[in-house]
N, C-alpha and C positions, 0 to 999 in steps of 0.2 A: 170749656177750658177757660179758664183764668191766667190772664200774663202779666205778673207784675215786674215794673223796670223801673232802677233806682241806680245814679250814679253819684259816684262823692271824687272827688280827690285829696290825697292825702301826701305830707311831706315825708315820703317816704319811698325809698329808691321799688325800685318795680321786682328785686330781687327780695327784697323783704319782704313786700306783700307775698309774692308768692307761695314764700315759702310758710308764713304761717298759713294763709289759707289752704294749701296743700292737705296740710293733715286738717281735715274737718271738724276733727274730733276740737279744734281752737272753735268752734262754733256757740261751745256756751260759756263762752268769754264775753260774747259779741252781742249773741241774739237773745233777746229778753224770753222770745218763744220755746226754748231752747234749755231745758231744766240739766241736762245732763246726755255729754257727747261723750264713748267709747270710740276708740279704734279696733275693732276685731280682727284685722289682720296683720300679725307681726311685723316687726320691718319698717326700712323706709316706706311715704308713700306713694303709690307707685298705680299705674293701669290697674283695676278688677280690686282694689283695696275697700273695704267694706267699714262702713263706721253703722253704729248704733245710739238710736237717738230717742230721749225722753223729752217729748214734745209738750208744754204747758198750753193747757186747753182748757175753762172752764173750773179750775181748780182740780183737773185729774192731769195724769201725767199718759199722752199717746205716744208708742212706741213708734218708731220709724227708722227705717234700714236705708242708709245712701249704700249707689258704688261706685267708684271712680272711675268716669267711662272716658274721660281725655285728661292729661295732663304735658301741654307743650311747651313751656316755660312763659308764657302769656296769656293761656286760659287754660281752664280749667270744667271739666264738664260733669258733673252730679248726677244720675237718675237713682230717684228714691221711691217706697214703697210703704204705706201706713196701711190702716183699717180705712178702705172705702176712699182713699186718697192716692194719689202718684203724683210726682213734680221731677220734674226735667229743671235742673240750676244750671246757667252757664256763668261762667263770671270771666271777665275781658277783660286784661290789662294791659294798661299803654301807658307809654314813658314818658314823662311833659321834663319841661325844662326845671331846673334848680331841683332835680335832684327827688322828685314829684310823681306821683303815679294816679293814672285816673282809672277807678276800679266803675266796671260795667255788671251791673247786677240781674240777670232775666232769668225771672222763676216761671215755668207753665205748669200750671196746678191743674192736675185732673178731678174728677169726684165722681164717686158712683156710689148707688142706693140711695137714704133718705137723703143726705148730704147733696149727690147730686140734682136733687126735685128742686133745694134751693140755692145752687150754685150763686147764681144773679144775686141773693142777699147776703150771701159772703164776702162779696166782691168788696166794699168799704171797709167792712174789718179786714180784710187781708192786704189793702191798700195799706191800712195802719201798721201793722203787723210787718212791713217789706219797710216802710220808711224806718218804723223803730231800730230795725236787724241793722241797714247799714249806716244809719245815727250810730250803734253801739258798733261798730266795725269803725267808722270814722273816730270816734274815742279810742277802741282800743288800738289802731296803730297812729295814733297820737303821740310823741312823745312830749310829756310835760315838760314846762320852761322851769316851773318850782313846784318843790314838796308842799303836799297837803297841810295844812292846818286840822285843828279841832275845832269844831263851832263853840257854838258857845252855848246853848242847848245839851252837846255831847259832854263839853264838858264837867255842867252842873251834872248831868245824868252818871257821871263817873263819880263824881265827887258823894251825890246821893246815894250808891253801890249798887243800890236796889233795881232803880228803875234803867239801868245798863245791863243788869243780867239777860234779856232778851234778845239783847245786841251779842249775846257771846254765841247763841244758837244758830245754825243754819237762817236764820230771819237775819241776821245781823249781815250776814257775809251776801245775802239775795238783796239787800239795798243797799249795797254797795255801788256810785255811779259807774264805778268802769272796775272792771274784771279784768282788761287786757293784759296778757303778759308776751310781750312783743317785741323788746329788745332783746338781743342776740348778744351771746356771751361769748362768739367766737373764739376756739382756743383757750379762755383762762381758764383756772384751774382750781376748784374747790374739794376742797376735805369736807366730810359729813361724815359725824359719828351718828349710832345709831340709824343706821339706811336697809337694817334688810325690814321694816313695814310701818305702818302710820305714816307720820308727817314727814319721816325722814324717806322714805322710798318716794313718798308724794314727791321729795324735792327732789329726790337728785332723778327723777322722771323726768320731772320740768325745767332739769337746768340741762339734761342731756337732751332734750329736745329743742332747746334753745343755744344746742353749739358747743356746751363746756368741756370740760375734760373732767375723770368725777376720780376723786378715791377714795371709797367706801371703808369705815372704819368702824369695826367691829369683832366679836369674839368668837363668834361659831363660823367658820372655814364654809360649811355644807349651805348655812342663811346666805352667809355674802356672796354665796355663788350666784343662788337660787334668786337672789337682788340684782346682780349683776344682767342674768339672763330676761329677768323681768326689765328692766333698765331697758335695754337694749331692742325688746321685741316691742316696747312704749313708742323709743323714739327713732329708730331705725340710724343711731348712731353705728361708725366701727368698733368690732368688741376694744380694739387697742386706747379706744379714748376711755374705757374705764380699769383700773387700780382697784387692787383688794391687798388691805392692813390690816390681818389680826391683831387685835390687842383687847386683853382682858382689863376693863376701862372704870372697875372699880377699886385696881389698884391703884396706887402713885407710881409707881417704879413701871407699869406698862404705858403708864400715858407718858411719863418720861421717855419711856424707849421709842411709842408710837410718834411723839414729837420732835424728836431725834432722828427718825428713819423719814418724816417726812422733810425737814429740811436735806439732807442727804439725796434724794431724792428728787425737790424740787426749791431750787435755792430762790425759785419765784414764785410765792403761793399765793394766789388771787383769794383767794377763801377760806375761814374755816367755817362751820357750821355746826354748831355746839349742841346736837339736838338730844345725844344718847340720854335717858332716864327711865327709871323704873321705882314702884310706888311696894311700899312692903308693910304686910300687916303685921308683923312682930318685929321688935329690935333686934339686930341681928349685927353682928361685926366681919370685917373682912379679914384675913389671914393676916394685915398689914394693924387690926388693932381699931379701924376707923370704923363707927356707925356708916354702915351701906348705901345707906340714901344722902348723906352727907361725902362719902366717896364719890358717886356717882354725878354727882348732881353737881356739888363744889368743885371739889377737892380735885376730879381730872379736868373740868375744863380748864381751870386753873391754870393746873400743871403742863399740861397742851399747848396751849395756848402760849405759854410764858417759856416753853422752847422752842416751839413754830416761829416766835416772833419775829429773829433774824428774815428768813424767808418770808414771812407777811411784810417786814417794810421795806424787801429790796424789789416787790412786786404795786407797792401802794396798797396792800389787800387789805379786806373787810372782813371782821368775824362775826358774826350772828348769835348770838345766845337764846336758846330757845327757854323760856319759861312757861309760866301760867297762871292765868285770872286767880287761881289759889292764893297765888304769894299775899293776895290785897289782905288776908285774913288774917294775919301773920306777921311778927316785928322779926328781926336780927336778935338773936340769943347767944350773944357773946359768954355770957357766964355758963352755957350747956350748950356749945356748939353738938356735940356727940351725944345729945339726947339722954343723958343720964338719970336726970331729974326728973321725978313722977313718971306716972301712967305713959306708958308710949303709944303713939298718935303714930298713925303713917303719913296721914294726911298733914299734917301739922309738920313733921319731920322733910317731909317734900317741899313744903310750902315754905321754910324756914330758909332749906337749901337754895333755890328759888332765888327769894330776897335777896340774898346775899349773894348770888351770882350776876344779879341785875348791878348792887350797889360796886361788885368789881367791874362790868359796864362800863359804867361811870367813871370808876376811877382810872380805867386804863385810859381810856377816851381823852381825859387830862390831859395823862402823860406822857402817850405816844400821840402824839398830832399826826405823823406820816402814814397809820392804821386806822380805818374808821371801825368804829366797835356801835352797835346797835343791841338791844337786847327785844324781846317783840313775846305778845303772847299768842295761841291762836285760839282762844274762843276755848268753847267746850264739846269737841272733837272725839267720836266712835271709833277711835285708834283702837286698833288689841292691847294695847297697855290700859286703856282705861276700862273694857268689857272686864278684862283679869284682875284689874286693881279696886276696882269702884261698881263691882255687879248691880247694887241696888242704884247708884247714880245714875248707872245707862240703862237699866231696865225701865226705870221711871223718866229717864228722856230720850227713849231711844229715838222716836221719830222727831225729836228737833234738834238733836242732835247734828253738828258737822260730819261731813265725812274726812279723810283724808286730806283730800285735797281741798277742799275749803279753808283747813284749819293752816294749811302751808303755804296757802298765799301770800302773806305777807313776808316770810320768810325767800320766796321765790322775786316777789317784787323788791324786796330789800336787794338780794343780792346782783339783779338785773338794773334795775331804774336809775337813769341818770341822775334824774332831779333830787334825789337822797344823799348826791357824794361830798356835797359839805356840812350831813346832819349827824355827826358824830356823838354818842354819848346818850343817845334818847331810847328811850321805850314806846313801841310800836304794839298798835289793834288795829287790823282792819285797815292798813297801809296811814294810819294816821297817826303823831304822837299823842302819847296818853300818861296821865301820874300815873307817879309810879307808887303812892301811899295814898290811899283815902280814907283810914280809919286812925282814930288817935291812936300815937305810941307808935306803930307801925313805920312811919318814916325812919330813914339811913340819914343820922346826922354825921357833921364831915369828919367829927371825934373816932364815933363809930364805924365809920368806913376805914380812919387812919388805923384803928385796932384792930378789923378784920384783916387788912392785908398784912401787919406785922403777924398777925397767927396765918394766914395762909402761906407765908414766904419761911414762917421756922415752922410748921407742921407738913412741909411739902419740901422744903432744900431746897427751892428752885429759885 
């Protein structure tokens, strides 16, 4: 047997640690070993709660099964089971002054078959291997004093386009220094369109497991249920902390109503979260008249947003707008907002939409100082929007591809981190600001931002 023991202390009340170490499945957040943590048993958690674990080993990935054998509100007890491996985790926490928790980490690592012949020359690397896990546990319940920068490196490499595209892939988001998502959102309260799968259920996963209130806004009744339950069995929230809004979100007259019913509703909204969108290979218009992907994508955050707004400044709240690495490709098309002109491009139509939801970003950020507005992309992320919209793009990257929840980290960190609540106005990768134009022509000059919004505010009433 092998024992490894590792203590850190962190400024961080002992209720906090707990609770994120509780669900294990925050494991590969923390630990470098650690490719990808499941929760299998629905629910808060709780005694006999079973997590599933992709262990980074060698360049393969080994599976391994914990299950919650104590949980008293100061420790915490693990026994797990791999290929030719078993580990007994305890983890001990004690209260220090100011507000401080000193986390006690004892792994007994069993081994049998060939593994066990060389147990004794494991013993170094596993030494390695326990110091890195609570290094990455002491960052992620760290909270930062200030927002991340771009290097200067990252920057030329964004500005180059090329040599960032490998940063958009599941490699980008694995070198990332800290993964943590550890501040708790107690009680506030965010709107997510688009939440019954991808990036949007990633999020409001991860903000109901970090305390929120959620309500899900969307058009199919039978998804947002089916989101809701999945929700729920994630984070072992009460069903009462999430909301379900129908609204068909590629009208204007529903995102009006859907932004109407939520101020009504919640005259303090900590959140919206702008994520709904969908990618179409033929032009196609909505009953209201408007190119679809320009409905979708523009025209209702827009309008959402710009009735929510009472209720986002009498809460301080933050909106989110979800984009994507596309937009770089792509100027603001004031003279063909509605894709009229030549050949229609889906791709180019989304990307267009995009921009110009970024370059409204910007301009609310201006205007409402009491709202923080962020707009973020995530990478290039194996959503079902993209397998449906972009087959040959995910076929040919499917294994570097994000998943889910990779691609909504930033999004998650956006709306949780303190260190972000005076950075209004920017565009977010990777939890770092990023341009928001690298290719000529391509940039929102301040002309062209003043003309978008004069066409968005007379082709929307609002």
């Amino acid at each position: 047997m092998i024992r490894l023991h590792e203590t850190i202390v962190v400024e961080r009340t002992l209720e906090d640690c707990y609770r994120y170490l509780l669900d294990f499945s925050t494991s590969e957040q923390w630990d470098p070993g650690v490719y990808r943590a499941e929760k299998l048993t629905a629910g808060a958690p709780a005694v006999g709660t079973e997590f599933d674990l992709l262990l980074n080993s060698a360049g393969r990935h080994v599976p391994m099964r914990y299950t919650l054998k104590e949980a008293s509100g100061n420790c915490i007890r693990l026994l797990g089971e791999g290929p030719g491996f078993s580990a007994d985790d305890t983890i001990t926490l004690r209260d220090c002054e100011n507000g401080k928790t000193e986390i006690d980490y004892v792994a007994e690592l069993s081994f049998s078959g060939p593994a066990g012949r060389v147990e004794g020359l494991l013993r170094p690397w596993l030494n390695r291997v326990g110091r890195k896990a609570l290094a990455g546990l002491e960052t992620a319940l760290t909270r930062a004093d200030t927002a991340p920068v771009q290097t200067a490196s990252q920057r030329l490499a964004h500005r180059l386009v090329f040599p960032a595209m490998p940063s958009f892939t599941r490699r980008g988001y694995l070198a990332m220094p800290d993964k943590g998502l550890s501040e708790r959102v107690d009680g506030k309260v965010f709107a997510i369109t688009g939440p019954t799968s991808g990036l949007g259920l990633a999020t409001a996963c991860a903000l109901s497991r970090l305390g929120a209130r959620l309500v899900l806004v969307g058009r199919d009744p039978s998804r947002l249920e089916a989101a809701r339950e999945e929700v729920l069995a994630f984070s072992g929230a009460p069903a009462s902390s999430i909301d379900l809004l129908e609204a068909e979100l590629s009208l204007v007259s529903e995102a009006r109503r859907a932004g109407e019913i939520l101020c009504r509703r919640y005259p303090a909204l900590d959140g919206l979260i702008n994520n709904a969108g969908a990618l179409f290979a033929e032009r196609d218009e909505t009953e209201e008249g408007h190119e679809r992907a320009l409905a979708v994508l523009l025209l209702a955050p827009y309008v959402l947003t710009q009735v929510a707004m009472p209720s986002l400044k009498a809460a301080g709240g933050h909106v989110i707008n979800v984009s994507s690495g596309g937009m770089y490709t792509q100027p603001l098309r004031l003279d063909d907002m509605e894709y009229r002109q030549g050949d229609y491009d889906g791709a180019k139509a989304y990307a267009r939409a995009k921009r110009g939801l970024v370059a409204v970003t910007e301009y609310w950020a201006r205007i409402h100082p009491s709202v923080r507005f962020n707009s973020m992309h995530p990478g290039w992320a194996a959503t079902p929007g993209v397998a449906k919209s972009l087959p040959t793009f995910n076929r040919l990257l499917e294994k570097r591809l994000r998943d889910s929840r990779m691609g909504a980290d930033t999004i998650i960190w956006l709306a949780t981190a303190r260190c972000v609540e005076d950075c209004s106005g920017l565009f977010w990768f990777d939890r770092r600001p990023r341009p928001t134009a690298v290719l000529p022509g391509t940039a929102v000059s301040s002309d062209q931002q003043a003309r978008l919004i004069e066409y968005l505010a007379q082709t929307c009433a609002v």
